[in-house]
N, C-alpha and C positions, 0 to 999 in steps of 0.2 A: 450541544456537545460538538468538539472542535472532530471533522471528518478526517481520520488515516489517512482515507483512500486519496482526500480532497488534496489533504496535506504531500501527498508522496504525489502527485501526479502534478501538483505547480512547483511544489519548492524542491523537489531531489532529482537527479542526473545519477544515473549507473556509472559506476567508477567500478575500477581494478578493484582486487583486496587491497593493493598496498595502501590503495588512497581512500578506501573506508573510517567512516567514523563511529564512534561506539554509539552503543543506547543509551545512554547521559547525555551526549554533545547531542545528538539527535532529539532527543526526547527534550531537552534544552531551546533546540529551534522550534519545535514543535509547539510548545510552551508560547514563546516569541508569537508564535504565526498566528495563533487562538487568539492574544493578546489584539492582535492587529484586525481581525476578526470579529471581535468581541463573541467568541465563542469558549466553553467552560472545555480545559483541557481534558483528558484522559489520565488520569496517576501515571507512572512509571513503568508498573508491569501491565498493565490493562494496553496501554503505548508498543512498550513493545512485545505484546503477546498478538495485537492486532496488526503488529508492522509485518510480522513473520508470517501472516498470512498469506501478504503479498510477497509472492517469489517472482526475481527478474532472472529470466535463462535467457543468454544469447542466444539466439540462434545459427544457425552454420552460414547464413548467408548473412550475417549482421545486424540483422534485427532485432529488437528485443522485444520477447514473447514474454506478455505478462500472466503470474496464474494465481489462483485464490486456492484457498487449502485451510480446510475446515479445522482441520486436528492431525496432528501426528497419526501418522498409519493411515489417512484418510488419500483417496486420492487427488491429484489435483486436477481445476479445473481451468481452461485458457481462459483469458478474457480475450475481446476480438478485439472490442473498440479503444478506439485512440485516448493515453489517459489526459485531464484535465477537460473530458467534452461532459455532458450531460450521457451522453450515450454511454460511456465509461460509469458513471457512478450510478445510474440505472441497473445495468448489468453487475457492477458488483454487490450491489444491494440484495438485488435476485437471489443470486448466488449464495450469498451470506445469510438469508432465508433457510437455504437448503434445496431449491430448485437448480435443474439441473436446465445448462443450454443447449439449444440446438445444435 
């Protein structure tokens, strides 16, 4: 199964709203990238119900703090590690368990 987490931490870059792209064009590359992968994509809403997971908040000194978020009403939780490392898709795994970080 082609990895969200894997996909958003090598192929996307945090842009403005203005230069956002929908969940079609998105779920589109996504498509693409599993192709390249030989990995079995995700449908459409399963795509982007697990993209909305991953929340990207600037932070006030420019960084971008990333968080995983279980469900609507649920709180969120930071990831620490850097995305596209092993350390990254460890931790969001954890997390998407339902275990909580240190």
């Amino acid at each position: 199964m082609g990895s969200v987490v894997d996909f958003v931490a090598g192929e996307t870059v945090p842009a403005s709203e203005a230069a956002a792209i929908g969940g079609a064009e998105l779920h589109s590359e996504y498509v693409r990238w599993c192709g390249q992968k030989v990995r079995a994509p995700l449908g459409p809403e399963a795509f982007v119900a697990e993209f909305d997971r991953l929340r990207e908040l600037p932070a006030l000194n420019g960084n971008v703090r990333l968080y995983f978020r279980r469900a609507v009403g649920q709180p969120k939780i930071r990831l620490r590690a850097a995305p596209g490392t092993a350390e990254f898709a460890l931790e969001y795994r954890y997390v998407e368990r339902g275990n909580a970080l240190a």
